[in-house]
N, C-alpha and C positions, 0 to 999 in steps of 0.2 A: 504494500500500500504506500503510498507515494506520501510526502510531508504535507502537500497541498490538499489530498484525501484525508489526513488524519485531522488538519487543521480546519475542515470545511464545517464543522459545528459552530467555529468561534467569527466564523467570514461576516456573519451580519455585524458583529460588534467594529466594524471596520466604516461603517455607514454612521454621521455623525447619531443624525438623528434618530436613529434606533438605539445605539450605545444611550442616550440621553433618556429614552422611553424606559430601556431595560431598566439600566440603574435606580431608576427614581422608583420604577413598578417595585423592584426590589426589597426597596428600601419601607414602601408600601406595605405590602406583603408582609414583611416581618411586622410591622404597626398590626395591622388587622390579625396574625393568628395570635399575638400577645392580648389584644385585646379582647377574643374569642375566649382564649381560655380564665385571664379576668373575670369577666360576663360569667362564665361559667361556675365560677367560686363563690364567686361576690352574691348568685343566685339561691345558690346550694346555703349558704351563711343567710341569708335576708328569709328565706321560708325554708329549709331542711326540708324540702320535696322534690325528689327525681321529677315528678310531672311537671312541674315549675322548667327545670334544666331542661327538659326535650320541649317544650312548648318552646324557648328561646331559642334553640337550635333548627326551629322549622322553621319561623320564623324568618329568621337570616337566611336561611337556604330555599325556600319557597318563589318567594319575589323573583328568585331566577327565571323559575318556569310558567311563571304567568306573566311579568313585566317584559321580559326580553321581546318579545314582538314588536311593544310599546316603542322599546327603544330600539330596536332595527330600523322602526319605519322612521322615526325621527333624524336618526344617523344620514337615514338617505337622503333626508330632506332638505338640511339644515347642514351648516358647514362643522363638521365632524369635532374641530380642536376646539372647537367654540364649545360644542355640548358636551364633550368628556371634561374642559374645564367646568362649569357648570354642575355637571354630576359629583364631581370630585370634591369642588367646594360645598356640596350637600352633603356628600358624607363627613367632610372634616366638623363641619357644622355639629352631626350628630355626635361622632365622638367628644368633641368639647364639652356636649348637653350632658353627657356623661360623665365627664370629670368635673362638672360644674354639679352634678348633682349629688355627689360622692363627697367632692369636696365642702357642700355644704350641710350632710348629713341629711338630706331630703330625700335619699336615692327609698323606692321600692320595687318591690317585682314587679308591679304594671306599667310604672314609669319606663322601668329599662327596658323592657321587650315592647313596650311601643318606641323607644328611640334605636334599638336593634332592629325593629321591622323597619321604620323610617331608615335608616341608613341601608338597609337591604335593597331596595325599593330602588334609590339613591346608585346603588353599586349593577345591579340588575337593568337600570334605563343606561349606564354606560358602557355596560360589556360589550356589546354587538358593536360598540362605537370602535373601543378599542382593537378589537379584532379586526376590522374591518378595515384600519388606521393600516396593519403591517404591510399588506401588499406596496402602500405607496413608500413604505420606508425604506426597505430592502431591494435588490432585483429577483425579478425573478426564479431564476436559479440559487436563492439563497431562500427562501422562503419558507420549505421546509426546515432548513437551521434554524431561521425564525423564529418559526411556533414551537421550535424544541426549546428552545432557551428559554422559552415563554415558561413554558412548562416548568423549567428547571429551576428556574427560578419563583413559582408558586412552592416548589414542592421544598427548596432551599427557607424558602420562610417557612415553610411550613414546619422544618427542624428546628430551625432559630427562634423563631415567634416564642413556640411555647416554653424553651429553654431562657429566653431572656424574660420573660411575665416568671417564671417561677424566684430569677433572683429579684425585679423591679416587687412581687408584691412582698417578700423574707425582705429589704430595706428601707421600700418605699410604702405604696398603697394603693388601694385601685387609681382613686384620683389622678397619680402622678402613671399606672401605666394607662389611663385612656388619654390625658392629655400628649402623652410620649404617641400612641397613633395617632392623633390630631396635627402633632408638628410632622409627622410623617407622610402626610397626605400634603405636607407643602413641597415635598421631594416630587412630586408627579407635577403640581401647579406652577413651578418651576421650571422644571422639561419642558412640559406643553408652550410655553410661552415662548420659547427658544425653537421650538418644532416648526418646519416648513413644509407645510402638505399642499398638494394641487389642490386648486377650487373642484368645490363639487360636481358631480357627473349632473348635465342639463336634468332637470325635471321636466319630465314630459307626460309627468301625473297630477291633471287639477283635480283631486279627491280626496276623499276624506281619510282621514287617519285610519279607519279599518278599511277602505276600501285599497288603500295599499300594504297592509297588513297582508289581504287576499293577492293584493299582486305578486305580492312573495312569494304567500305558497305554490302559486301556478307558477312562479319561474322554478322555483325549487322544483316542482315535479314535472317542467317540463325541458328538467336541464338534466340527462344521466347520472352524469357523476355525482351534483349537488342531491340528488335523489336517493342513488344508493347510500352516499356518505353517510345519510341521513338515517334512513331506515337502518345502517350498518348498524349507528351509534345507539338507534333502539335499544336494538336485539342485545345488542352489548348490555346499555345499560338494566336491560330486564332479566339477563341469565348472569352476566359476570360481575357485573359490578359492585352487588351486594357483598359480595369479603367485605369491601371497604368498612361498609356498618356493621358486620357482623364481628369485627377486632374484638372485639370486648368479649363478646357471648363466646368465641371460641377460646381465648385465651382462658376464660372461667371453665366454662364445662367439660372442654378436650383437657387442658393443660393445668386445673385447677390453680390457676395463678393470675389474678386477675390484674393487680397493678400491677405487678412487671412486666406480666407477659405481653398487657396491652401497650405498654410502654415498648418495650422492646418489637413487638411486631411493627408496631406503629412508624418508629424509628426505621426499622429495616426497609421497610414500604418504602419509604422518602429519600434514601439513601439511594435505594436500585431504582428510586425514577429518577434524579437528579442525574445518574450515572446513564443511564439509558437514554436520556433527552441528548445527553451529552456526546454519546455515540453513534444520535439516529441518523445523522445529516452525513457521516463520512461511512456509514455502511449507504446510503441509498448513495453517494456520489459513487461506489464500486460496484453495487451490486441492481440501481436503478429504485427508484421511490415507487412504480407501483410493486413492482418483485418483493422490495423488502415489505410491505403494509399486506399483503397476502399472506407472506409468511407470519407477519405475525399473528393475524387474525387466525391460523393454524396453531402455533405455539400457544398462543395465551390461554385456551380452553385446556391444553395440555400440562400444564404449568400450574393452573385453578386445583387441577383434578390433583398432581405432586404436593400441590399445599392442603388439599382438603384431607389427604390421607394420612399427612404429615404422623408417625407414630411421637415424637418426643417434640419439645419447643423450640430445641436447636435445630431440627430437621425444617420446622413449620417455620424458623426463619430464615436459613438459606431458603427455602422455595418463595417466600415473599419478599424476600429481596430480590427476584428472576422477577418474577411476577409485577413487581412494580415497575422495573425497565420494558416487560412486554405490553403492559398497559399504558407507557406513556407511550409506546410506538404507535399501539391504535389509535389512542385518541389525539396524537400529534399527526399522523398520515393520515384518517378522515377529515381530521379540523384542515387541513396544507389542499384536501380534494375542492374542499367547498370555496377557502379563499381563491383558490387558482382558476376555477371553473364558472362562479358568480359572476353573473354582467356586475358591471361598478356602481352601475347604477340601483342595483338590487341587493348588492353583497351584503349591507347591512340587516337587511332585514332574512336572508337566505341563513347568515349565520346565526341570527337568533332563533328560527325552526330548530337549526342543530343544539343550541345550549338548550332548548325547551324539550327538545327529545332527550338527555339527558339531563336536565335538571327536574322534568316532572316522570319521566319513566324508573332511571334509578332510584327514587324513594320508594314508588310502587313495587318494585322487584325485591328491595330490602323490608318490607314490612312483609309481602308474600313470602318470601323463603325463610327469615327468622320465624315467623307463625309457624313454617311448616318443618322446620329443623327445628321445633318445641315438643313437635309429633313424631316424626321419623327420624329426628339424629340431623346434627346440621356436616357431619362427613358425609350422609347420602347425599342432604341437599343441597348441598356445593358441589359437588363434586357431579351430581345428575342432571345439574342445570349445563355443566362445563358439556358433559356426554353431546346435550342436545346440542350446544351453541355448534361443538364439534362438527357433529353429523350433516348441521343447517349447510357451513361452510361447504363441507366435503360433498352436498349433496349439488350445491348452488354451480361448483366446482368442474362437476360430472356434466350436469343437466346445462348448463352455460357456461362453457368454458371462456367463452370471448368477450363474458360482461365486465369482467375484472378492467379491460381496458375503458371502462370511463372513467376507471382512477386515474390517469396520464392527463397531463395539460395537453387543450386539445390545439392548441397554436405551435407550441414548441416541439412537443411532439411530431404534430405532422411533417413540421419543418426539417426534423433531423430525418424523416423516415420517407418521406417521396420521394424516387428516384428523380434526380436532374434528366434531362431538364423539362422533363413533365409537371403541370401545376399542381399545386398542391388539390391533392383531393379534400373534399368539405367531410367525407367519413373516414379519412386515414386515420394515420394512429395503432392501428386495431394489430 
């Protein structure tokens, strides 16, 4: 593998203005999971009710998959850096309202999970913006590096966050860790102001905010690639996804180890996606980006099944730590299908279908399969969900072998693959 091939993960940070998006998301990032797990304590202390703790946990997580349309269709609409500034200055907003009310001794449980929904809300109208932002930052042929580092850096705060709120709340106190994500969300309002994006693509839609909601979804289903990605991430988020909420209930019942071992799996998950994100861009530059997102979509159901059977907790964490580098390759290679394939003019709102296929189908998959791993053993039903996702793949495989190419950019692609000096065909690629 060539220096230029190992190095092609880190090519985007070479673009100003992405290096300036990353770092600040970053820096983000780490704000928000310190602040999660804050929320989390601060709830548990204020009522001593788990029902309290998972009510604020939907909450934050919910808004994804109903608001994201909301904010696709405005992304399209509206000049992009203008509304993720906007967004972001909502959320800092809310984190403040929480240090403000901590610090005043006024905090309760319905105060705060109304300013966790309100900030959810806030984070969920700007994702599609953000996503939709990277096509213009990077080229082309770096894009998929792009969204891996994107990843890499969710999953790096994701280690960090809750390591740094464990020392901020043992010196400090909530106050001081939610005001810490408040200055944190000035690292993104910074970038953005320095960011130089094209003007937005002509609107050529006089309609109402749901009727380009619908214009989405009919480009989404009637664009290949944007379609399968889409349906891909379903089936994903309905058969595989739930390990993610299921850490807990296995480390307790398979491993009888409930803090550490959630602790520890948890860690190893974030570990092997950081590492995986990190090496998804310089295997697709040797071995081709839709070849390697095939393969993984094969590995991962395989890899579920080595975790699900896992006999001891050191076994179950080597396999989660594979597992989380295979799962950021799926959801880094679907998420690379829809940006590359969306008209520009739609891409905001195509990519929000995508986060709403995973933001509201993964909760559904995770409350089905724990229900039914309460009843049958959660090794069958991890590990029976992987069986099918398996079979779908291998059968989809058999039965259409030629679909897989609406994973390919269909411009670049055809470019490299029509023979000169014949024009390009409008179905090449294939």
């Amino acid at each position: 593998m060539s220096r230029a091939t190992r190095l092609a993960a880190f090519r985007p940070l070479r673009q100003r203005d992405f290096a300036l998006v990353w770092f600040s998301a970053l820096v983000s990032n780490v704000g928000t999971w310190m602040q999660t797990v804050a929320v989390g304590v601060l709830i548990v202390d204020l009522t001593g009710q788990a029902g309290w703790t998972g009510l604020v946990a939907a909450v934050a997580f919910l808004p994804i998959g109903l608001l994201s349309p909301v904010g696709g269709a405005m992304a399209d609409r509206v000049d992009r850096r203008r509304w993720l500034l906007a967004t972001t200055v909502g959320e800092t907003a809310c984190a403040a309202g929480l240090a403000l009310l901590t610090w005043s001794g006024h905090a309760t449980a319905p105060a705060i999970t109304g300013l966790v929904l309100l900030g959810g809300c806030m984070a969920a109208l700007g994702l599609p913006a953000f996503q939709a932002v990277l096509p213009d930052l990077v080229p082309r042929e770096d894009l998929l590096a792009a969204s891996s580092l994107s990843l890499a850096q969710y999953n790096l705060g994701r280690v960090v966050g809750p390591a740094l709120a464990g020392v901020v709340l043992a010196v400090g106190s909530y106050s001081l860790a939610f005001a810490l994500n408040a200055f944190s969300f000035g690292a993104v309002i910074v970038a953005l102001a320095f960011v130089r994006l094209p003007p937005p693509a002509p609107d050529r839609q006089d309609v109402s905010l749901w009727g380009r909601i619908v214009a989405g979804a009919r480009g989404a289903a009637a664009e290949p690639g944007c379609r399968l990605a889409i349906i891909g991430i379903a089936v994903t988020a309905l058969l595989l996804s739930p390990f993610i909420a299921l850490v807990p209930a296995v480390a307790l019942k398979l491993f009888h180890n409930a803090k550490t071992g959630t602790s520890v799996l948890i860690t190893a998950q974030g570990v092997g996606a950081v590492v995986g994100a990190l090496v998804l861009a310089s295997l697709a530059a040797r071995y081709g980006r839709r070849r390697l997102l095939v393969a993984d979509l094969a590995l991962l159901p395989v890899v579920v099944i080595a975790y699900a059977v896992s006999p001891t907790l050191a076994v179950a964490t080597v396999a989660i730590l594979v597992l989380g580098a295979a799962y950021i390759g799926v959801l880094s290679g679907l998420g690379t299908v829809v940006q590359l394939r969306a008209p520009a003019e739609l891409r905001a709102r195509i990519l929000s279908l995508y986060m709403v296929a995973l933001g509201v189908v993964y909760p559904l998959g995770a409350v089905i399969q724990g229900f039914l791993g309460d009843r049958l053993g959660l090794r069958t039903v991890t590990a029976g969900a992987a069986v099918i996702f398996l079979a779908i793949v291998l059968t989809v495989r058999a039965v259409r072998p030629g679909l897989a190419a609406a994973f390919d950019d269909p411009v670049a692609e055809d470019v490299v693959l029509a023979p000169p000096p014949s024009p390009v065909s409008p179905g090449g690629g294939m």
